[in-house]
matplotlib code that plots the C-alpha trace (Angstrom):
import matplotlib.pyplot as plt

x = [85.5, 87.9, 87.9, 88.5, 91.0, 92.7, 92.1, 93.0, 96.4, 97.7, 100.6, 101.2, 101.4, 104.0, 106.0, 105.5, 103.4, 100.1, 97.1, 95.1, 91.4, 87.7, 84.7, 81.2, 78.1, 74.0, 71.7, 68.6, 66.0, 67.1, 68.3, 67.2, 68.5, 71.7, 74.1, 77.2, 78.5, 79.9, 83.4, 83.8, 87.1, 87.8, 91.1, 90.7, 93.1, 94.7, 92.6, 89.8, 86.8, 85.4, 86.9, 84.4, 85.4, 83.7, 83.7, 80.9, 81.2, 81.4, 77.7, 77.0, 73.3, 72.2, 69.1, 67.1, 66.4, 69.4, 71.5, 75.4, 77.4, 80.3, 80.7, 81.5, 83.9, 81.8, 82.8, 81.1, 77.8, 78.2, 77.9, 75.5, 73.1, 73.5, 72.6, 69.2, 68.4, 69.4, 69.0, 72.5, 76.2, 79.0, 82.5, 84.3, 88.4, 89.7, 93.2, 94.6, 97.3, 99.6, 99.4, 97.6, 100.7, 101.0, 97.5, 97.7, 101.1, 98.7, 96.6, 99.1, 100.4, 97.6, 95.9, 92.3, 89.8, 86.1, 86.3, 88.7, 88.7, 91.2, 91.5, 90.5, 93.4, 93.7, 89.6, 90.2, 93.2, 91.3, 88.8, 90.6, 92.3, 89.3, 89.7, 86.0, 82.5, 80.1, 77.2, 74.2, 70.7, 69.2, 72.1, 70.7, 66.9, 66.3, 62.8, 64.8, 65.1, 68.4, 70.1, 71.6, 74.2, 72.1, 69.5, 71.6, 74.8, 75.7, 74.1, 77.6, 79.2, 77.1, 77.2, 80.9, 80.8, 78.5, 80.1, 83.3, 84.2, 86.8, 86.1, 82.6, 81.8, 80.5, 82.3, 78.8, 78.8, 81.8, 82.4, 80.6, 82.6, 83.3, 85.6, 86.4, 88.2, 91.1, 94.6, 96.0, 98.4, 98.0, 100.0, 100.7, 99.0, 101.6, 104.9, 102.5, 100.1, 96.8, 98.2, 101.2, 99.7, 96.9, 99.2, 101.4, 104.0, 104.3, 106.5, 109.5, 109.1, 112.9, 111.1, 109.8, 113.6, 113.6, 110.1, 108.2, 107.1, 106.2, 104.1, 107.0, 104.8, 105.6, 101.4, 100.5, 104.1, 103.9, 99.9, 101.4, 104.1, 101.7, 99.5, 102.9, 104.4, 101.0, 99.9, 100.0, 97.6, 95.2, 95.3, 94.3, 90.6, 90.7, 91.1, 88.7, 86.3, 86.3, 82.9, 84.7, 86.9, 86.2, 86.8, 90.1, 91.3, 90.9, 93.0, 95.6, 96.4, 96.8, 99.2, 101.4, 103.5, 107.3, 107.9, 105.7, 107.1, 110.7, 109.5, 108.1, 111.1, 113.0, 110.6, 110.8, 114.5, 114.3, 112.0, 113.9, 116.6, 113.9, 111.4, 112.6, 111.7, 109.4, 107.0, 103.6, 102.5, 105.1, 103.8, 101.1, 103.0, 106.0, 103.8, 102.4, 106.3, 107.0, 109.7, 108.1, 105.1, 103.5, 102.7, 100.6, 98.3, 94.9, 92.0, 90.8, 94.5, 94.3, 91.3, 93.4, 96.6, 94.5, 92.9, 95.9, 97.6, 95.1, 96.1, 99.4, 97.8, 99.2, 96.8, 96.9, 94.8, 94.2, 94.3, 93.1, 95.6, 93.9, 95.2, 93.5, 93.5, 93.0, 89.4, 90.3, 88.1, 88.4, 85.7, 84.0, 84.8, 84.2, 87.0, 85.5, 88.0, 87.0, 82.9, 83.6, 79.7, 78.9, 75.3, 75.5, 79.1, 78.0, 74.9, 77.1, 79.7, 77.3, 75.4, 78.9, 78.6, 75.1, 75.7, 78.6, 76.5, 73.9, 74.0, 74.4, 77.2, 78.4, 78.7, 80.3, 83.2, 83.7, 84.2, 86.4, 88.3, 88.2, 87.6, 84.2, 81.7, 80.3, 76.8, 74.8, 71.9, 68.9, 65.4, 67.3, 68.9, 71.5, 74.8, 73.7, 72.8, 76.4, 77.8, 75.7, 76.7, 80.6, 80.6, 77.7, 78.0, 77.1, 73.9, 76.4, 78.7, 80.1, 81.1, 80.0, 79.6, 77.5, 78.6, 76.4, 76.6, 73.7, 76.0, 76.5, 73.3, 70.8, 72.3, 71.4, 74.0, 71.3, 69.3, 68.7, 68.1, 71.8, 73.6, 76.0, 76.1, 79.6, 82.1, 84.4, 87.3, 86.1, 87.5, 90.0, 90.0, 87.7, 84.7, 86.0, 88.3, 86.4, 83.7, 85.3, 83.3, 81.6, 84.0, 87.0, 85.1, 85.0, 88.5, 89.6, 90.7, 90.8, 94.0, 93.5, 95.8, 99.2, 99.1, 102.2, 104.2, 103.2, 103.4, 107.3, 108.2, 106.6, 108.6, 111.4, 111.2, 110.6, 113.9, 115.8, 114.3, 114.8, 118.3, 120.0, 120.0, 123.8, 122.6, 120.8, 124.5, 124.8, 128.3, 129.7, 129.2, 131.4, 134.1, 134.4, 134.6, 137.4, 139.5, 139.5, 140.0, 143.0, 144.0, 144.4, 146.3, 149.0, 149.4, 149.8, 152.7, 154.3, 154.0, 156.2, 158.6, 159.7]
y = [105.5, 107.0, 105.6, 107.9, 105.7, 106.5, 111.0, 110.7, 108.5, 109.6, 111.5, 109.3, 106.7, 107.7, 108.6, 105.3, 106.0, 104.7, 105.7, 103.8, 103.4, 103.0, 100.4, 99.9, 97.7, 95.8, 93.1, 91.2, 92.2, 95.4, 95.1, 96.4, 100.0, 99.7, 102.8, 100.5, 101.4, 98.2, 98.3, 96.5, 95.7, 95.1, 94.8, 95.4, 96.1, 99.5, 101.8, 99.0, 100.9, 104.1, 107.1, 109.4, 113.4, 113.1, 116.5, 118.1, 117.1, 113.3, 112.6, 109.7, 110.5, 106.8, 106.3, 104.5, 107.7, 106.8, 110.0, 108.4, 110.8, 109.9, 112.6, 111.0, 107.9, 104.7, 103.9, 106.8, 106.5, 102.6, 104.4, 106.4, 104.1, 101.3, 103.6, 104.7, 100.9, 99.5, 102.0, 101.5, 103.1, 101.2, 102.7, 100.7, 100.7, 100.1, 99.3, 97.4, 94.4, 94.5, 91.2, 88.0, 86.4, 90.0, 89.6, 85.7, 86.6, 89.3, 87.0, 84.6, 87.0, 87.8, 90.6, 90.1, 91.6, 90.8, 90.7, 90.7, 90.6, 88.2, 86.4, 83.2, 80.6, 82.7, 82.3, 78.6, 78.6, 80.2, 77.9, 74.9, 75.8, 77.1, 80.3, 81.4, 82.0, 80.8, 83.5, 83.4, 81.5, 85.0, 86.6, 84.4, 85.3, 87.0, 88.4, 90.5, 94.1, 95.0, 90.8, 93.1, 91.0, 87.7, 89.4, 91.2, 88.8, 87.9, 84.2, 83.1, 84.4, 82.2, 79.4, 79.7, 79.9, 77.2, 74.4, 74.4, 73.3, 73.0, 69.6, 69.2, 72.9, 75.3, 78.7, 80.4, 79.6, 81.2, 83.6, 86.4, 87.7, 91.7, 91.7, 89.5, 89.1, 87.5, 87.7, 88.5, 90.9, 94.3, 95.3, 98.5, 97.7, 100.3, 97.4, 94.3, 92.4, 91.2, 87.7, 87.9, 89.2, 86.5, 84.0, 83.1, 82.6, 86.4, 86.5, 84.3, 85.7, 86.9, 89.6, 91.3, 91.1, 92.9, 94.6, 92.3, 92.0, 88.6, 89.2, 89.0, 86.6, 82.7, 81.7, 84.6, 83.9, 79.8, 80.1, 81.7, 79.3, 76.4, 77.6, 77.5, 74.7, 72.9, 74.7, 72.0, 70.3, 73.3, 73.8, 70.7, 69.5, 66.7, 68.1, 71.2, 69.0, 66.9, 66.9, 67.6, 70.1, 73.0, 70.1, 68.7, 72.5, 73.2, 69.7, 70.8, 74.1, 73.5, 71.0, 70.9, 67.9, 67.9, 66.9, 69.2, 72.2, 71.2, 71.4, 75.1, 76.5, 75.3, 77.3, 79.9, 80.1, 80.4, 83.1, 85.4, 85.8, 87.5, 89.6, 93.2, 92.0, 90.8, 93.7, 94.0, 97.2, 99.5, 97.7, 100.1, 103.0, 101.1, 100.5, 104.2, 105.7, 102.9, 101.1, 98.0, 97.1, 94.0, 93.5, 90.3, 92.3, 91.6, 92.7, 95.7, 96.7, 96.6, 98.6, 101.3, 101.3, 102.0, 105.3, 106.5, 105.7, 107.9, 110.6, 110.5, 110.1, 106.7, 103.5, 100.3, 96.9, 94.0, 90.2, 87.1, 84.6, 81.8, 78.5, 79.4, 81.8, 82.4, 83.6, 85.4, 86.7, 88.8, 87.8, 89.0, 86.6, 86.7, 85.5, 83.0, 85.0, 88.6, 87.9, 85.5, 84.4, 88.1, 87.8, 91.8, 92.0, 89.6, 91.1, 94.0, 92.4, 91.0, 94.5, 95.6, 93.0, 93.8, 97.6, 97.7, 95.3, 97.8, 98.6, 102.1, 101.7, 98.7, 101.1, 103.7, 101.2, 100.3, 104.0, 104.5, 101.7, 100.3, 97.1, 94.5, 94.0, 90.6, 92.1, 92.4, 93.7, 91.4, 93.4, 96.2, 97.9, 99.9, 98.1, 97.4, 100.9, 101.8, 99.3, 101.2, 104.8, 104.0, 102.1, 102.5, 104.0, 107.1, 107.3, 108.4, 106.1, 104.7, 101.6, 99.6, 95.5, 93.7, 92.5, 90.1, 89.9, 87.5, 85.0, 87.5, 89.8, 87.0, 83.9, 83.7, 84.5, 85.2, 87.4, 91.1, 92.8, 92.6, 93.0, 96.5, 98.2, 99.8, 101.7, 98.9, 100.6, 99.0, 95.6, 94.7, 97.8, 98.9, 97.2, 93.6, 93.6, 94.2, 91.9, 89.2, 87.2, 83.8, 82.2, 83.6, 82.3, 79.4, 78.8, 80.1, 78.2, 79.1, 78.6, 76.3, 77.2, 75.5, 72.7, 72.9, 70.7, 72.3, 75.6, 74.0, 73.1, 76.0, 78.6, 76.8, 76.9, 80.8, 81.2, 79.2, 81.7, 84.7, 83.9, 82.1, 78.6, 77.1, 73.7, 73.7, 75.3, 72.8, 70.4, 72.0, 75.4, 74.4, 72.6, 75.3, 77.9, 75.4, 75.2, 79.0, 79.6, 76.7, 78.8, 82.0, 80.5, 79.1, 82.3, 84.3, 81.8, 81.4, 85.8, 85.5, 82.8, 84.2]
z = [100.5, 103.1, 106.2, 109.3, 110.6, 107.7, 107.9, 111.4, 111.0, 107.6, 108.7, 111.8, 109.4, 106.9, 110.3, 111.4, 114.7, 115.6, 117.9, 119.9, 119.8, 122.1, 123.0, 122.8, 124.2, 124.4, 125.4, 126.5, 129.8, 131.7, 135.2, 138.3, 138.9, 141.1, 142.5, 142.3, 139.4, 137.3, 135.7, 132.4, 131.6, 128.3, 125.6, 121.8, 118.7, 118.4, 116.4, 115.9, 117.4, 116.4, 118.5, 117.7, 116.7, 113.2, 111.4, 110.3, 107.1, 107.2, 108.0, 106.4, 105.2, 103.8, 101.4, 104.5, 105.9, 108.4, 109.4, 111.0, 112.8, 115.2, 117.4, 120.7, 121.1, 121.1, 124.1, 126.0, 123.8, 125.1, 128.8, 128.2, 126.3, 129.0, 131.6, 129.4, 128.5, 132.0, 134.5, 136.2, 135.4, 133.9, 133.3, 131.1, 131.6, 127.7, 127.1, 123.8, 123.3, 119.7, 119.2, 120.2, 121.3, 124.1, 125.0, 125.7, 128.0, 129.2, 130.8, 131.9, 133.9, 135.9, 133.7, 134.2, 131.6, 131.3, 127.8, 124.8, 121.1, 120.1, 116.6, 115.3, 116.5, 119.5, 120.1, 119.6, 122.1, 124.8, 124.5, 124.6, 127.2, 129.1, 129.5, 128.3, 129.9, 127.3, 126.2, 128.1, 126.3, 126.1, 124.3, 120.9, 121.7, 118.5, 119.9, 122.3, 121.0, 122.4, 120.8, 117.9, 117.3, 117.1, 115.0, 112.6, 112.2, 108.4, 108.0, 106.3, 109.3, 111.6, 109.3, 109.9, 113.6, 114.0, 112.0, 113.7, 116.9, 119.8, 122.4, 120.9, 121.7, 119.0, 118.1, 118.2, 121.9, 123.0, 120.2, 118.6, 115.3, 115.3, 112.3, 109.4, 106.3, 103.8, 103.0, 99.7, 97.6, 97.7, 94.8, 92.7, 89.0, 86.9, 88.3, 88.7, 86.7, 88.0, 86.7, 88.5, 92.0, 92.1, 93.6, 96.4, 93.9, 93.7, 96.8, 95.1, 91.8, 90.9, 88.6, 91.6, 93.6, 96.9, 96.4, 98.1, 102.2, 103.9, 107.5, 110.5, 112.3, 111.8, 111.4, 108.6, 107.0, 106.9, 105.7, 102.0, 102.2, 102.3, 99.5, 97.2, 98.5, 97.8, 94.7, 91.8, 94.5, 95.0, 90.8, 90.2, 89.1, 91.3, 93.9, 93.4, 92.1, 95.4, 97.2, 100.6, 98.6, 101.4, 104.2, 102.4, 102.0, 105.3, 106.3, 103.6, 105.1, 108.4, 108.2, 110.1, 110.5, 110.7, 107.3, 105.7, 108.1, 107.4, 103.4, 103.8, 106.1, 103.0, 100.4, 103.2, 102.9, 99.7, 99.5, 102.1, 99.4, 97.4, 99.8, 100.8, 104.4, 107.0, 107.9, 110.7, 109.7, 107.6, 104.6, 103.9, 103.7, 102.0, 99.1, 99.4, 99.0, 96.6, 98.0, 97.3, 94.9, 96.5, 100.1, 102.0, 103.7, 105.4, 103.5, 105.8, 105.7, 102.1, 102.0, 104.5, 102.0, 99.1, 100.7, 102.1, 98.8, 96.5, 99.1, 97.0, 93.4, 93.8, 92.6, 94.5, 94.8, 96.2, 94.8, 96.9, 95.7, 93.1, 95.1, 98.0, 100.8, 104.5, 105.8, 109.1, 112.0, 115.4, 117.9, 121.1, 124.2, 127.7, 130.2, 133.2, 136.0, 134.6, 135.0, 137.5, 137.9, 138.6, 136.5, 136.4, 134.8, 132.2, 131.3, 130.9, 128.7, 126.2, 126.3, 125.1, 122.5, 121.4, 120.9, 119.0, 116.7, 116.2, 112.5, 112.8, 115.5, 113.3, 110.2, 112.5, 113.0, 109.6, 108.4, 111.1, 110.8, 106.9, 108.1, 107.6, 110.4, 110.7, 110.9, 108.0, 109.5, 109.7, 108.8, 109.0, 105.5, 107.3, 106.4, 103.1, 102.2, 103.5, 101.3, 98.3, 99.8, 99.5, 96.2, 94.2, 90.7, 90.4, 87.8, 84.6, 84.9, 82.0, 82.8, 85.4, 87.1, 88.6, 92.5, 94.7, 98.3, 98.8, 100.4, 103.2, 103.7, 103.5, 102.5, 98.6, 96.6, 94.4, 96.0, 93.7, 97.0, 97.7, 94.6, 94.4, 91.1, 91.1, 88.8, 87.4, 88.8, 91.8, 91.2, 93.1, 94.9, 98.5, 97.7, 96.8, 98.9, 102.2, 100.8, 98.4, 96.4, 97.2, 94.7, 96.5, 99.7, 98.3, 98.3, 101.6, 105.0, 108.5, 110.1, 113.4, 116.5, 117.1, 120.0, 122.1, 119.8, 117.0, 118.4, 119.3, 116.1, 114.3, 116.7, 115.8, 112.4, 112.4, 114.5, 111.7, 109.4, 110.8, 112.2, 109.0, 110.2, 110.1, 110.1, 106.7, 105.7, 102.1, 103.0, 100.0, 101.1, 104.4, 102.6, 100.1, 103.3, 104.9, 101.8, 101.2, 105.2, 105.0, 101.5, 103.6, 106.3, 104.2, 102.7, 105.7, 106.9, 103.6, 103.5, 106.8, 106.4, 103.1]

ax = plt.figure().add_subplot(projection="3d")
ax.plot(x, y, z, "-o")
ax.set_aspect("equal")
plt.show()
């Protein structure tokens, strides 16, 4: 499968140039018919919505009987469709932040948005802090035909987002997923090994010198040094065998105390002698011109690198590390001063919300994008006939495997309804990497946000990375430097008096 993200962007890529994206919308009992028009302000990724523009060509024609065509940014169709269902205008003013860290400074500023899409620790942050307006009780009425989101989100998803908490507060109350995933190694197969990609130890491995990339963000960066640092613990039986094992991963990689962070800025160190060098996004199309063959990437920018590679005859894929690995989201979440008790704006934002959860809009997204929706569809077939559409073996295929996505569509792993016959070239490639397996689930953690002394000591420790830090200097290293610097000295005075 080729996302559109990924026809629309390819030569902007390679450039190293980006676009920026759209929006969307849905949910419960219409509203009275108003002339005011409402304005819905809301901030997303860069290129993380569908923009619409489809050619001809790329109808997505799905065994359901459902016909997908994007021919207007989602956005607009958002407009349109609220103004059908509702029976009053909204415009919605989009705009996008780069990074969670810009769209948190964003709003401390003064920016005011009625809703944003940040990711996981950032979702956690704003809530602790309370910044959020909670979702209304109608917005999880699943008898209400517009409640697309609450009728068709994956049950591992809300599983997820209602067994963890901030202040006794449930995720599901203030947060409704739009995007999830993993990390891993997205690695070139004809320079790397399966073996040698499936682990965090890949990114200090002398074999691989300078063709490696770490994320340039201290949280992404620190995660992979954890799960080396740790990993005779994660390999063990013991401790995979543990009863709480998911519980005690989680505690394991999100620690964070100072002698555990002083530990992985030494690894860290280390590691910076070997990696070709700290990237955001020129990853992708360094492993596409092959100046390096193994990248930590997230698993819908895997999915990305590995169409735009094939543009080039070039073969990627993607390995979720065997110690462990993170399990990432993005999430829809209202802002308290954006609605600001205006019963009509929130309606509005989760009507947002709801649309863009619609499995036909949801599938738009992911074709445009490459990433995973968190909806799998509920009664409705849509997503998983997508699924089938983009990686189903065609009937004379020689060799092919078995992949269940129970755990996601319905909850039982089990479950023949939602297990993808594909061509086995698909392993470790598009399909398992935007929907990894449950025993790679299994083993993956959600980083929890930093606290202001953590967030203190881990900015600290990403300085001293970045900038050589002349304190962990070895003494011998500095005596070494004084006696050749005294050496030189002598030298130049003994040159002159003689």
């Amino acid at each position: 499968m080729q996302n559109k993200k990924f026809k629309k962007s390819l030569s902007l890529l390679l450039a190293g140039t980006f676009t920026v994206s759209g929006v969307f919308g849905l949910l419960a009992k219409p509203a009275e018919a108003k002339e005011d028009v409402i304005v819905l302000r809301v901030c997303n990724w860069e290129e993380y919505i569908d923009e619409g523009d489809w050619d001809e060509e790329e109808v997505i024609e799905l065994e359901n009987g459902e016909s997908i065509f994007g021919e207007n940014a989602l956005v607009n169709d958002f407009e349109d469709w609220y103004y059908e269902t509702y029976g009053q205008r909204v415009k919605v003013e989009y705009s996008c932040a780069g990074t969670n860290e810009e769209l948190y400074t964003q709003l401390t500023l003064g920016d005011t948005y009625d809703l944003v899409c940040p990711s996981d620790y950032m979702m956690m942050k704003l809530m602790a802090e309370d910044w959020l307006e909670p979702f209304s009780e109608g917005f999880f009425d699943t008898d209400v035909e517009y409640n697309y989101y609450s009728k068709g989100v994956s049950p591992y998803i809300t599983d997820v987002f209602r067994e963890h908490e901030i202040d006794g507060e449930t995720w599901e109350r203030y947060g409704a997923c739009y995007m999830w995933g993993t990390t891993g190694v997205l690695y070139n197969p004809e320079y790397m090994t399966e073996e040698e990609a499936s682990t965090w130890a890949v990114f200090n491995n002398r074999d691989f010198f300078r063709q490696v990339t770490l994320k340039d963000n201290v949280r992404d960066t620190y995660f992979a040094a954890l799960g080396l640092l740790k990993a005779d613990l994660y390999m063990s039986e013991e401790f995979r065998n543990r009863e709480d094992y998911e519980e005690a991963l989680y505690e394991e990689m999100n620690d964070t105390t100072p002698e555990t962070m002083e530990q992985a800025e030494d690894l860290l160190q280390e590691i910076m002698g070997n990696v070709y060098a700290l990237e955001t996004d020129s990853g992708k199309a360094d492993m596409v011109t092959g100046k390096i063959v193994a990248n930590y990437q997230w698993s819908g920018d895997a999915v990305y690198a590995i169409d735009l590679a094939e543009e080039d005859d070039v073969y990627l894929k993607y390995a979720v590390p065997k110690e462990c690995t993170n399990l990432w989201f993005d999430a829809w979440v209202m802002l308290k001063d954006g609605i600001a008790g205006d019963p009509l704006k929130k309606q509005a934002a989760e009507a947002f919300v709801n649309f863009v959860s619609r499995p036909d809009n949801a599938v738009r997204n992911m074709y445009y994008i490459g990433y995973t929706s968190a909806i799998a569809g509920g009664d409705d077939d849509t997503i998983i006939s997508y699924v089938d559409w983009s990686y189903g073996a065609e009937e004379d295929a020689e060799e092919t495997f078995e992949y269940p996505l129970g755990y996601f569509f319905s909850g039982d792993n089990e479950d023949e309804d939602y297990i993808i016959v594909a061509d086995v070239e698909q392993q470790g490639r598009q399909l398992t990497s935007q929907y990894p397996s449950k025993e790679e689930i299994h083993r993956t953690a959600i980083m929890n946000y930093f606290d202001e002394e953590q967030n203190a000591r881990a900015n600290q420790m990403w300085i001293n990375i970045r900038c050589f830090n002349i304190s962990r200097v070895p003494v011998g290293v500095w005596i070494t430097l004084g006696a050749v610097i005294i050496a030189v000295i002598l030298a130049v005075i003994f040159k002159k008096k003689k």
